[in-house]
C-alpha positions as a LaTeX table, in Angstrom:
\begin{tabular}{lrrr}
\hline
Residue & $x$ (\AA) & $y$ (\AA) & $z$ (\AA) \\
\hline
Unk1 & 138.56 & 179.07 & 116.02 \\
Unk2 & 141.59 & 180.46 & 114.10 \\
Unk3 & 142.31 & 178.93 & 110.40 \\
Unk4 & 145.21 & 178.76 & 108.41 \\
Unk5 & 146.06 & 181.29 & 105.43 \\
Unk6 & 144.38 & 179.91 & 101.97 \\
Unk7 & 146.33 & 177.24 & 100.16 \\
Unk8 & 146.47 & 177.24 & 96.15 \\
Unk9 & 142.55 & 176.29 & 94.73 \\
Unk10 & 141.54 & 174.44 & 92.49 \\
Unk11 & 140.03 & 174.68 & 89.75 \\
Unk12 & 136.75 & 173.19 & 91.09 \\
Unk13 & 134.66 & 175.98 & 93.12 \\
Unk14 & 131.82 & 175.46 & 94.97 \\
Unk15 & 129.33 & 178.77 & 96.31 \\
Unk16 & 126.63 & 178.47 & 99.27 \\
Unk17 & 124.30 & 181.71 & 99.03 \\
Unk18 & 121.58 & 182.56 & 101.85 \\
Unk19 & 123.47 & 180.76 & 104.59 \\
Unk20 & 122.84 & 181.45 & 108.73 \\
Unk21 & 126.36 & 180.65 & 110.11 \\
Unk22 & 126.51 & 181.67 & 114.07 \\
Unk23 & 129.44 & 184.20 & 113.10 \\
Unk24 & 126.99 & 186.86 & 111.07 \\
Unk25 & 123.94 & 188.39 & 112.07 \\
Unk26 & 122.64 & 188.44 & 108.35 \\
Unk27 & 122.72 & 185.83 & 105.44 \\
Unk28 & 126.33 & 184.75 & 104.08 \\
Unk29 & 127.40 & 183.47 & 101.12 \\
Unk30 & 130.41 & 181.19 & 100.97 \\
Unk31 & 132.34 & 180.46 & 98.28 \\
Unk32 & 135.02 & 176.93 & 98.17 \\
Unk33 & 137.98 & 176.81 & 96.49 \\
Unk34 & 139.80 & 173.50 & 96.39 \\
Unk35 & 139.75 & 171.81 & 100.09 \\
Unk36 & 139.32 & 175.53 & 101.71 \\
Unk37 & 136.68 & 178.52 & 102.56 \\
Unk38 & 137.99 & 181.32 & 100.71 \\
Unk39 & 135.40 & 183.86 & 101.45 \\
Unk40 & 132.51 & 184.73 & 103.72 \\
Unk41 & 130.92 & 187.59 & 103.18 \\
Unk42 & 127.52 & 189.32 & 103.82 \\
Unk43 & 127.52 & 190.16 & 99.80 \\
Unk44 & 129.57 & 189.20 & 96.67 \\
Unk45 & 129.04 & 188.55 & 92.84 \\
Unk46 & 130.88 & 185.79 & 92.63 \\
Unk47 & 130.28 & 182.94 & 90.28 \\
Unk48 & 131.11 & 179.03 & 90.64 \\
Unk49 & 131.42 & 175.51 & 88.88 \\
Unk50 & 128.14 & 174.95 & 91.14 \\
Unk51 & 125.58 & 177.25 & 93.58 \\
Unk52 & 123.86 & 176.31 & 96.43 \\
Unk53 & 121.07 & 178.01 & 97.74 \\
Unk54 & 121.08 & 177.46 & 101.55 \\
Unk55 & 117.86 & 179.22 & 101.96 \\
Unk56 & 118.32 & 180.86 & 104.77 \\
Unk57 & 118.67 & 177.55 & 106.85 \\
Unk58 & 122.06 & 177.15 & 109.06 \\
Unk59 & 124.95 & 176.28 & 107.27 \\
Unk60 & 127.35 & 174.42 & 110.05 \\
Unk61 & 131.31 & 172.81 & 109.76 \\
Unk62 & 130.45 & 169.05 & 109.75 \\
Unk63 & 129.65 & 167.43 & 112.95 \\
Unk64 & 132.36 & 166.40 & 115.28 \\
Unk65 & 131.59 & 163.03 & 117.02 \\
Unk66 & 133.71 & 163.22 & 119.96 \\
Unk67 & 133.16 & 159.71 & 121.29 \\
Unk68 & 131.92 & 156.17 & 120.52 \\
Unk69 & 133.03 & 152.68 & 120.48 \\
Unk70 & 133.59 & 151.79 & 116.27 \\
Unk71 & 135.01 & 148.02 & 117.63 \\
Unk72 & 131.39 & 147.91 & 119.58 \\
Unk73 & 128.45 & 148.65 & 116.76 \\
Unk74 & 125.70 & 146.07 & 115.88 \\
Unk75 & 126.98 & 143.27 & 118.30 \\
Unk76 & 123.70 & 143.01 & 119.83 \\
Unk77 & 122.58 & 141.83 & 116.24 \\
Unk78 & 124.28 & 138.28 & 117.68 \\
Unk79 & 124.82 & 139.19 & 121.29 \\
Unk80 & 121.54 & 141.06 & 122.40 \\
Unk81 & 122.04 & 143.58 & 124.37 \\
Unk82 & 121.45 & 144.29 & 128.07 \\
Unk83 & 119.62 & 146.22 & 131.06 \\
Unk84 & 122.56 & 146.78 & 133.30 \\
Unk85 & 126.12 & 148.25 & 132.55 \\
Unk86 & 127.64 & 145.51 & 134.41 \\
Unk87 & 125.88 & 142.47 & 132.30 \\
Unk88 & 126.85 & 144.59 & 129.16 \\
Unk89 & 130.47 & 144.12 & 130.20 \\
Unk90 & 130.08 & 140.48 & 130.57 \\
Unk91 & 128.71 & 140.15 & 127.35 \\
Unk92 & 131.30 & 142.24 & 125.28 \\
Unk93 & 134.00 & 140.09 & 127.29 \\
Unk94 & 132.80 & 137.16 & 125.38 \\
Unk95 & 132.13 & 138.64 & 122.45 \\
Unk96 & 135.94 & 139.82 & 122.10 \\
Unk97 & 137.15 & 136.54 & 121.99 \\
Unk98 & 135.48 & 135.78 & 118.54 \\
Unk99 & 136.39 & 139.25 & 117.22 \\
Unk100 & 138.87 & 138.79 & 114.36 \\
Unk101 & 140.01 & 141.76 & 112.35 \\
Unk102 & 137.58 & 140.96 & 109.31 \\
Unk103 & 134.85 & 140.77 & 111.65 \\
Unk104 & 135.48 & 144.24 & 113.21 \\
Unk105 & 135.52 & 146.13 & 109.93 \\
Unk106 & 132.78 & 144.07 & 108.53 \\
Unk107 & 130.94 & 145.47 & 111.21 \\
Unk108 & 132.03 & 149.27 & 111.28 \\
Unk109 & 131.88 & 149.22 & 107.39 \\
Unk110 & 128.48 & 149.32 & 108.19 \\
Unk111 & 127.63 & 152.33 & 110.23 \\
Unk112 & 130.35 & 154.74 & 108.20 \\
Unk113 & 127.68 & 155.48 & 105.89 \\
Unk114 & 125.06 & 156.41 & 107.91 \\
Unk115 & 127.97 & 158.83 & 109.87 \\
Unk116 & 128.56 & 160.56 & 106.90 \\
Unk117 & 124.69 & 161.06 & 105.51 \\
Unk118 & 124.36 & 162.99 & 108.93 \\
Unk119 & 126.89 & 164.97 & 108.33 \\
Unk120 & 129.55 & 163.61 & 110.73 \\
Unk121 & 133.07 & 163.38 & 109.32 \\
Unk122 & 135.48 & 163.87 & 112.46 \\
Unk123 & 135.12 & 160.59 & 114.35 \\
Unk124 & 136.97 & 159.83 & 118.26 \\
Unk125 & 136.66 & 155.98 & 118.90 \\
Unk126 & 137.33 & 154.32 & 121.97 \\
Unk127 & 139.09 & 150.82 & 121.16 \\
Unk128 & 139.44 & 147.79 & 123.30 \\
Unk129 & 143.18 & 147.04 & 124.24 \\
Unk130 & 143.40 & 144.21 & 126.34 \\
Unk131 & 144.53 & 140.40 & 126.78 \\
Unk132 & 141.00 & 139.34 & 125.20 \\
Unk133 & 141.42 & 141.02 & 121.99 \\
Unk134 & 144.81 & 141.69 & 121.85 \\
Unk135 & 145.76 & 144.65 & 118.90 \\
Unk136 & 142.57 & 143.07 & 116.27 \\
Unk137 & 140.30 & 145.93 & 116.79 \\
Unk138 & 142.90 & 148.76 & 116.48 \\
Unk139 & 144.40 & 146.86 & 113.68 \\
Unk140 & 141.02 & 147.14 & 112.39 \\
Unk141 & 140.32 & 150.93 & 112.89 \\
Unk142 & 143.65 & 151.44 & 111.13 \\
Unk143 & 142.45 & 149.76 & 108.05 \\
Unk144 & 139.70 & 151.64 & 107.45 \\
Unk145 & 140.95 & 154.73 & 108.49 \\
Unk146 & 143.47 & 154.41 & 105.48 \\
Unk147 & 139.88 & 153.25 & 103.68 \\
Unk148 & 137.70 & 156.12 & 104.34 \\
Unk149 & 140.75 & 158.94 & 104.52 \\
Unk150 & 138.77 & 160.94 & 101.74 \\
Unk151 & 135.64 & 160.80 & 103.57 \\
Unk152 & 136.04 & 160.94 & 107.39 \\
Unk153 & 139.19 & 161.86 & 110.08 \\
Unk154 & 138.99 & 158.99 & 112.64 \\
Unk155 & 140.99 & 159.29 & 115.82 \\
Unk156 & 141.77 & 156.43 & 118.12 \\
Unk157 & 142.13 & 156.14 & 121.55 \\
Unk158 & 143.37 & 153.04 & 123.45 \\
Unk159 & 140.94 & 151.88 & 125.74 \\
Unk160 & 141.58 & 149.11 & 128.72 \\
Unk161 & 138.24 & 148.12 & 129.18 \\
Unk162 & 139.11 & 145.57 & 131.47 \\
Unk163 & 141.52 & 147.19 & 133.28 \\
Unk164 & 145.34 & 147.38 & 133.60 \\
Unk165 & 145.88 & 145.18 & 136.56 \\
Unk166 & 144.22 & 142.05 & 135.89 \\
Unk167 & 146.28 & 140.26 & 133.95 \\
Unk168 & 149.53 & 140.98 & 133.43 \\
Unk169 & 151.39 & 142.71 & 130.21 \\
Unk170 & 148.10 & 145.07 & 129.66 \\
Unk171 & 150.46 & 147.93 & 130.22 \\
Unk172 & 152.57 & 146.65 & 128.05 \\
Unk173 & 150.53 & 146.11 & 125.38 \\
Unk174 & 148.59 & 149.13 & 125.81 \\
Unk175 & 152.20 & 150.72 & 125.09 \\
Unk176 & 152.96 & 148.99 & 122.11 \\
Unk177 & 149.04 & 150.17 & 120.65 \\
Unk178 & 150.79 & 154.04 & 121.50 \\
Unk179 & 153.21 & 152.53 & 118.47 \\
Unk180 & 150.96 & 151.29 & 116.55 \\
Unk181 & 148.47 & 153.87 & 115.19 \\
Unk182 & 147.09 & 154.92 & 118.40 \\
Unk183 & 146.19 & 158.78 & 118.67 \\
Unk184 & 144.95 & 159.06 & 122.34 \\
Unk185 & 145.47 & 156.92 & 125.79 \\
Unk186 & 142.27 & 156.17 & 127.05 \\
Unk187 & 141.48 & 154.72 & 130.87 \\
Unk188 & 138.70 & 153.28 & 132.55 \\
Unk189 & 140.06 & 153.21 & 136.27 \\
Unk190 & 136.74 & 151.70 & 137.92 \\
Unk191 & 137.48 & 148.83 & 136.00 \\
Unk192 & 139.88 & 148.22 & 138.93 \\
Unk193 & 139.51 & 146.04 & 141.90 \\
Unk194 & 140.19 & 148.89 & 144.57 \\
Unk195 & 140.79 & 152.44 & 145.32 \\
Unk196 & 143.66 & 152.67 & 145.46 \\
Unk197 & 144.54 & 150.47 & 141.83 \\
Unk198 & 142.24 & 152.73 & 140.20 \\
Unk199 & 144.77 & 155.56 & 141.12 \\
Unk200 & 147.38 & 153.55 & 139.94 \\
Unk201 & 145.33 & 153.12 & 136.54 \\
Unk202 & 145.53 & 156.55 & 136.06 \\
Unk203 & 149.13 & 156.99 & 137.02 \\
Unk204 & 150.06 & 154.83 & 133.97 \\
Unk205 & 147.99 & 156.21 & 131.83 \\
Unk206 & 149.47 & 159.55 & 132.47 \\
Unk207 & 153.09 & 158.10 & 132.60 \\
Unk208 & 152.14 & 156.81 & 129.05 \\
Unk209 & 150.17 & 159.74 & 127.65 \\
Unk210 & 153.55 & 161.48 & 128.47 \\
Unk211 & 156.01 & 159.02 & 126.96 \\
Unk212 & 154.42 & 159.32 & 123.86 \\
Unk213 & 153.40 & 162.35 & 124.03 \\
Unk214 & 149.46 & 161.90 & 123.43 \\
Unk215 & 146.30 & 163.06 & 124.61 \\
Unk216 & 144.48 & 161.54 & 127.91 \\
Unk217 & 140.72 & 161.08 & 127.36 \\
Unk218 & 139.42 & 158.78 & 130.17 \\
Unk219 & 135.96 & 156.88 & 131.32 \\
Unk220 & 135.44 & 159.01 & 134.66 \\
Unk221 & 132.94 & 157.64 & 137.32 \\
Unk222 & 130.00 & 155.62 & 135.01 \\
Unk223 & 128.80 & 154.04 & 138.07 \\
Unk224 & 127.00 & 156.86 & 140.42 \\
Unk225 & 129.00 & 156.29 & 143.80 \\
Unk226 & 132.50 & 156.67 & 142.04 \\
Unk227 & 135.41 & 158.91 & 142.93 \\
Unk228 & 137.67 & 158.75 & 140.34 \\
Unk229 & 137.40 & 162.63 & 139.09 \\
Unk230 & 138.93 & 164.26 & 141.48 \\
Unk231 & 142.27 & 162.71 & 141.30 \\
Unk232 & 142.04 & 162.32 & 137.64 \\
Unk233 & 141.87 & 166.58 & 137.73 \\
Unk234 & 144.76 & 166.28 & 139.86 \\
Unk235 & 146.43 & 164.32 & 137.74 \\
Unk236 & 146.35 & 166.92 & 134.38 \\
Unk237 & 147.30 & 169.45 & 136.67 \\
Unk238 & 150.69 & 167.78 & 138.05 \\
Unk239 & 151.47 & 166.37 & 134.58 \\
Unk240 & 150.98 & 169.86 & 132.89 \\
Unk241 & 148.10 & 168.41 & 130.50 \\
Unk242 & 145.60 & 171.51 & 130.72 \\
Unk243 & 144.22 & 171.84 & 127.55 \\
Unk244 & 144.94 & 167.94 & 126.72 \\
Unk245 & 142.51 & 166.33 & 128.39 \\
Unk246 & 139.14 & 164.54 & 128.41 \\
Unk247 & 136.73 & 163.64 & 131.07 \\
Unk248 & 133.68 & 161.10 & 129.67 \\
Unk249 & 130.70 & 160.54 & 131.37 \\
Unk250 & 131.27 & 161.77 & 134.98 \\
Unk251 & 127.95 & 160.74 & 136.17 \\
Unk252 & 128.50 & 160.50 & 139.98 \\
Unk253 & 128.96 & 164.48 & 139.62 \\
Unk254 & 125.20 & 164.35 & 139.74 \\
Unk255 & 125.19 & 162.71 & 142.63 \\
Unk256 & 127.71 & 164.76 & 144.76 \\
Unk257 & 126.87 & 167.83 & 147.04 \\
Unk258 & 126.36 & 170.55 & 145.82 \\
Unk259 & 129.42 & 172.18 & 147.46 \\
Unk260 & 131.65 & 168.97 & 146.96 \\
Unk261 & 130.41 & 168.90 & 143.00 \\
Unk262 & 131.05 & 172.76 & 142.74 \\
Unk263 & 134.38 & 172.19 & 143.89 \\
Unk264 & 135.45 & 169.72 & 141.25 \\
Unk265 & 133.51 & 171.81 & 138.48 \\
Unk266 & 136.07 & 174.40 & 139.55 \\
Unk267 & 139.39 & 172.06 & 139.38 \\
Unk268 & 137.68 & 170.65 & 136.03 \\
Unk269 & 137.66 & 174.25 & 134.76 \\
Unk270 & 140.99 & 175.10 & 136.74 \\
Unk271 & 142.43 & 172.48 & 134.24 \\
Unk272 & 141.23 & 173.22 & 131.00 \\
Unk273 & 139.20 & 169.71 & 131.09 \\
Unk274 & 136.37 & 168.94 & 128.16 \\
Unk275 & 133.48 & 167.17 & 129.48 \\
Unk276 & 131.62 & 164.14 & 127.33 \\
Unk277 & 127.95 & 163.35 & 128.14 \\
Unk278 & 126.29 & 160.48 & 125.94 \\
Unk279 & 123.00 & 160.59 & 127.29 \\
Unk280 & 121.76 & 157.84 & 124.77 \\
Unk281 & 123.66 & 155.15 & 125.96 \\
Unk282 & 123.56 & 156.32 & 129.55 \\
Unk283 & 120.05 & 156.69 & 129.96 \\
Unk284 & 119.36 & 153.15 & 128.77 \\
Unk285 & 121.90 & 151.41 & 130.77 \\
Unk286 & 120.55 & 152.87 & 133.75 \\
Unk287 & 117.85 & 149.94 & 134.28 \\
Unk288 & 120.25 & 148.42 & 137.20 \\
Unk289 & 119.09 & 151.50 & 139.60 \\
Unk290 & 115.79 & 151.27 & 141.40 \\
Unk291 & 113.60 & 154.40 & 141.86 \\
Unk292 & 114.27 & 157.12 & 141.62 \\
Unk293 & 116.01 & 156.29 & 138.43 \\
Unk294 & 118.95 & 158.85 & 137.33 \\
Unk295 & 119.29 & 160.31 & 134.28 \\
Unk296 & 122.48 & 158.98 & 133.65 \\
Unk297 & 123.65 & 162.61 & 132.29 \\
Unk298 & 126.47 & 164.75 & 134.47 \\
Unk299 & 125.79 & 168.27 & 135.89 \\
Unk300 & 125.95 & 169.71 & 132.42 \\
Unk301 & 124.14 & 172.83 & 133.26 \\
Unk302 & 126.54 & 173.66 & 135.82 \\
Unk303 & 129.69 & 172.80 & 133.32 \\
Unk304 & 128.67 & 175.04 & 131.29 \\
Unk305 & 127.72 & 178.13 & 133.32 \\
Unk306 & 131.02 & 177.72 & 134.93 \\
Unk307 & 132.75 & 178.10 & 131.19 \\
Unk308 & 133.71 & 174.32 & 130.55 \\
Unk309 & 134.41 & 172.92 & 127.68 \\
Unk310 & 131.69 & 170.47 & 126.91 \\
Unk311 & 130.56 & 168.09 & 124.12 \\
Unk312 & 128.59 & 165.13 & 124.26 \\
Unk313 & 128.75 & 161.67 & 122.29 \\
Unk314 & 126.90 & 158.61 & 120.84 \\
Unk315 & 128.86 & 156.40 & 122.63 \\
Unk316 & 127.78 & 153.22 & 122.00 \\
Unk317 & 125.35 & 151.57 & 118.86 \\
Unk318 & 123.50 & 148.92 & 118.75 \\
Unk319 & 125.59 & 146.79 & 121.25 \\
Unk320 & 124.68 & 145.47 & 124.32 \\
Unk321 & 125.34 & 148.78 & 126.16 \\
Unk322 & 122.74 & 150.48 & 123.97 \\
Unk323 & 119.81 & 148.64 & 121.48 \\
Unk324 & 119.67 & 152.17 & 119.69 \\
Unk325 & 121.76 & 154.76 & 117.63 \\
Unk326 & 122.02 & 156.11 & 113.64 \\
Unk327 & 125.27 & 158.45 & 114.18 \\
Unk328 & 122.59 & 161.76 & 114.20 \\
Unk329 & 123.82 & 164.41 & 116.65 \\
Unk330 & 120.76 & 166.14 & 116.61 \\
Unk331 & 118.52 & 163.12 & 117.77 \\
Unk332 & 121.50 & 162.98 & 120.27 \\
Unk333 & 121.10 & 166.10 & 120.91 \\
Unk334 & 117.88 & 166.51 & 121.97 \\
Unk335 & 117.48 & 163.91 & 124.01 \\
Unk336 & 120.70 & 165.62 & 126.67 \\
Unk337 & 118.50 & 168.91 & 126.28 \\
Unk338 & 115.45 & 166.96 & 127.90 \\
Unk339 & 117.72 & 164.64 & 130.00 \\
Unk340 & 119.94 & 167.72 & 131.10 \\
Unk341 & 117.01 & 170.50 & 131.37 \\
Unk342 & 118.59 & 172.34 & 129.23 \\
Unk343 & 115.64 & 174.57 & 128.93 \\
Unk344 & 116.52 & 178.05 & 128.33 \\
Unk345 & 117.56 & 179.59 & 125.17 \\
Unk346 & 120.84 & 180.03 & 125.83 \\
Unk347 & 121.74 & 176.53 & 126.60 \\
Unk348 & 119.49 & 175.33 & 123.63 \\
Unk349 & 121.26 & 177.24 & 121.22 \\
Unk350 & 124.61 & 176.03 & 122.91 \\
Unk351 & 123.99 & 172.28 & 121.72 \\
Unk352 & 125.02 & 172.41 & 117.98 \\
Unk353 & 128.19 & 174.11 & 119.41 \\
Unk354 & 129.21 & 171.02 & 121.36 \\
Unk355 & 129.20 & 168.89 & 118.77 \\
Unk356 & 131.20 & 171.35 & 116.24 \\
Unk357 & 133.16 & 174.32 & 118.31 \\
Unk358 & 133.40 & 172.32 & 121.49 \\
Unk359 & 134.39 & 168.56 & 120.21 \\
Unk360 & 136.66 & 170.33 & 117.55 \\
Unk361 & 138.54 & 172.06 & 120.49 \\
Unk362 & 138.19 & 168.64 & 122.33 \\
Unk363 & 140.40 & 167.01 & 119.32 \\
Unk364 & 142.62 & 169.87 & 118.57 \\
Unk365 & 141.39 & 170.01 & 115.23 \\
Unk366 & 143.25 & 172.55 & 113.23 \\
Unk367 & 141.58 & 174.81 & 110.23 \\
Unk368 & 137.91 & 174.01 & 111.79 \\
Unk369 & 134.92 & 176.66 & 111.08 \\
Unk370 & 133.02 & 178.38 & 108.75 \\
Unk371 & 135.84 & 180.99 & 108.32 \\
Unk372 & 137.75 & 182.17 & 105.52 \\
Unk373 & 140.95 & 179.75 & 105.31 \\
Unk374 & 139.16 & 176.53 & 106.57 \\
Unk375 & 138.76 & 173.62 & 105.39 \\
Unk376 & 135.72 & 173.77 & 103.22 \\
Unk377 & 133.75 & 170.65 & 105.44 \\
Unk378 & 130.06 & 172.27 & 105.93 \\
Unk379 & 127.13 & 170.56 & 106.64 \\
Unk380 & 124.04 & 172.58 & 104.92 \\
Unk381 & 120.77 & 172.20 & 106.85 \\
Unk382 & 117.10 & 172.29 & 106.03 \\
Unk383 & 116.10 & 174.25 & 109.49 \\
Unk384 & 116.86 & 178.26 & 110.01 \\
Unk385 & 116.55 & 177.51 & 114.46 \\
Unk386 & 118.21 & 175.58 & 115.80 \\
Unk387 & 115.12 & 174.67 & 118.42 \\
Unk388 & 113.96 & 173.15 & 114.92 \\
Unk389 & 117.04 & 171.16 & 113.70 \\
Unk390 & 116.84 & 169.48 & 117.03 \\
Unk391 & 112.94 & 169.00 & 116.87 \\
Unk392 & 112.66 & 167.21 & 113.85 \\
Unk393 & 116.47 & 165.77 & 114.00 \\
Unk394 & 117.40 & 167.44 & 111.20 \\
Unk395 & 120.02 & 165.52 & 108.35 \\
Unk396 & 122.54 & 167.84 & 106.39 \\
Unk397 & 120.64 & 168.68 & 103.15 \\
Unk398 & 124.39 & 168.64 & 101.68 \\
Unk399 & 127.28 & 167.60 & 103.62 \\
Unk400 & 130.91 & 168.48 & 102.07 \\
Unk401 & 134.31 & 167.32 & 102.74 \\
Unk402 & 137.44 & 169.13 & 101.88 \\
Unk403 & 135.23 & 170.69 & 99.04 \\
Unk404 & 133.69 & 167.62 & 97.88 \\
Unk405 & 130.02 & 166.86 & 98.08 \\
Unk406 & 129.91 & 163.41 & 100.08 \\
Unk407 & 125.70 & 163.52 & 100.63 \\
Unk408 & 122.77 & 165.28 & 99.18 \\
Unk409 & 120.04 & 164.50 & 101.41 \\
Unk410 & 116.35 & 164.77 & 100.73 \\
Unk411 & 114.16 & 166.21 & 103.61 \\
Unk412 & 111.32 & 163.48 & 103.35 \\
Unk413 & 108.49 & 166.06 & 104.39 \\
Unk414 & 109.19 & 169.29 & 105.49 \\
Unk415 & 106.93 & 169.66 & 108.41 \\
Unk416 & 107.45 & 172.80 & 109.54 \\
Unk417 & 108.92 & 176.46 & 108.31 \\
\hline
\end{tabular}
């Protein structure tokens, strides 16, 4: 994507030679001045305060994690975790009424680090917003965004996990979280008792998206038999949000017709939708369905012939929606490419794109890319193909933010070359 002109450097200056970026057919070097990129090139004799020697391995912005729940991570430490989506909810309802602000960072202080050693320094968390836990967890998020500002770019999105209609004043408050450091409006419409409320969900969440003039990023259709996608597409389209909206999970598109599904995969495309998959978290909350068990993973194949927008997320860690997850898009990603058949080449080599272009686009992120004039946030890798940085989950040899080395990681055994 585009970047911005070059600011004033500084003094320190950082140079990656033998780099594969996905914009040149032969080996770059890049040179870092300050916070920005200030030249890619196939071949220069340029010096700097410090060289790195990429190797020939792919040299990537850092990763984009486009969605998981922060207020969420390690409760199954006390809470276990569970087998069915539905129990899962039960148990994080309890769980939220002992959440107190300390507790919430306490616990997300915890999994920042290992974000940042695999090379993930964009974050877009979901957060609870509801008459359970009130405004602790985004009070939470807000602290540590201020804490980590050097290190990672969090977003936040207002999340009514338990739905708008149950008890009364959720819109209300979810309103008040729009002033109060919230980035995004988030929904979760099956969370209603009907039909017909779950339209309604969305209809405030657009009315407040607009208001405040925010993003929409919304839990579509978890649960196989929803319905909720269509009129959610209908929904950007009347309130002019093309470009400005997010669709996760979407799961019952597997489960349509073919013709009916083909349909929506146009409107999705129609308006300018970006698609989340989190295949971890999906595929091991799927134990409530009998054979033959889904996959848990939307048409993703089909998204992205059609020219979709797509990305895919952790989700959830170590809660009781998922025992699992380290923050490592490339574990991540390789279990969608066996869970989505993503078996050709093309679609393969489209993964590490979904998780830098794609999510970037997703969040509107300005100044993104390994481009001259962009922010100098690159992820150096220890793999050359990308069929191997997926194999062996591959974690940034050297991951840099705004110019800065955050992480140099040491590739244990190198098992293959």
């Amino acid at each position: 994507m585009d970047c911005e002109t070059l600011g004033g450097a500084s003094a320190l200056t950082i140079l990656i030679r033998n780099a594969k970026v996905f914009s040149h057919e032969k080996p770059v070097s890049i040179l870092i001045e300050g916070d920005r990129i200030s030249k890619v090139a196939t071949d220069f004799s340029f010096g700097a305060d410090r060289e790195i020697d990429a190797k020939g391995c792919l040299v990537l912005p850092t990763f984009v994690e486009p969605h998981v729940h922060l207020d969420k991570v390690l409760l199954s430490e006390e809470f276990g975790y569970s087998p069915s989506i539905g129990e899962a909810r039960e148990i994080i309802k309890k769980a939220k009424e002992t959440f107190t602000v300390s507790s919430v960072k306490d616990r997300i202080n915890r999994v920042i680090p290992l974000a940042l050693k695999q090379g993930v320094t964009v974050i877009r968390s979901h957060v609870d917003i509801d008459y359970i836990v009130g405004l602790k967890s985004l009070q939470a998020l807000n602290e540590l965004r201020r804490d980590y500002s050097n290190y990672v770019d969090i977003q936040i999105v207002a999340n009514p996990q338990e739905g708008i209609f149950k008890q009364e004043g959720t819109e209300d408050l979810l309103a008040k979280s729009l002033d109060s450091g919230v980035d995004v409006m988030g929904g979760l419409p099956e969370a209603e008792v009907s039909t017909e409320q779950s339209k309604q969900h969305l209809d405030i969440v657009f009315s407040l998206a607009t208001k405040k003039n925010v993003d929409v990023d919304v839990h579509n259709d978890i649960v196989s038999y929803g319905r909720n996608l269509e009129y959610f597409t209908s929904k950007v389209i009347q309130s002019h949000y093309e470009g400005r909206a997010s669709s996760a999970h979407n799961i019952a598109l597997a489960h349509y017709p073919d013709d009916y599904a083909s349909r929506i995969i146009g409107l999705i495309k129609l308006a300018r939708i970006t698609v989340i998959t989190n295949p971890c978290t999906m595929m091991t909350s799927g134990g409530q369905h009998p054979p033959p068990i889904p996959r848990g993973i939307t048409r993703v194949k089909e998204l992205l012939n059609a020219g979709v927008n797509v990305t895919y997320g952790l989700d959830n860690m170590v809660d009781p929606f998922n025992p699992f997850g380290d923050f490592s898009p490339f574990r991540n990603g390789w279990l969608l490419a066996y869970g989505g058949q993503l078996s050709s080449r093309e679609l393969i080599e489209s993964i590490p794109r979904m998780i830098t272009d794609n999510a970037a686009r997703m969040l509107r992120l300005s100044s993104y890319g390994i481009a001259e004039g962009c922010r100098a946030d690159v992820n150096v890798l220890n793999y050359s193909k990308v069929t191997d940085a997926l194999r062996f989950g591959d974690i940034p040899r050297y991951v840099i933010k705004r110019g800065k080395v955050l992480a140099e990681n040491e590739l244990v055994t190198r098992l293959y070359t």
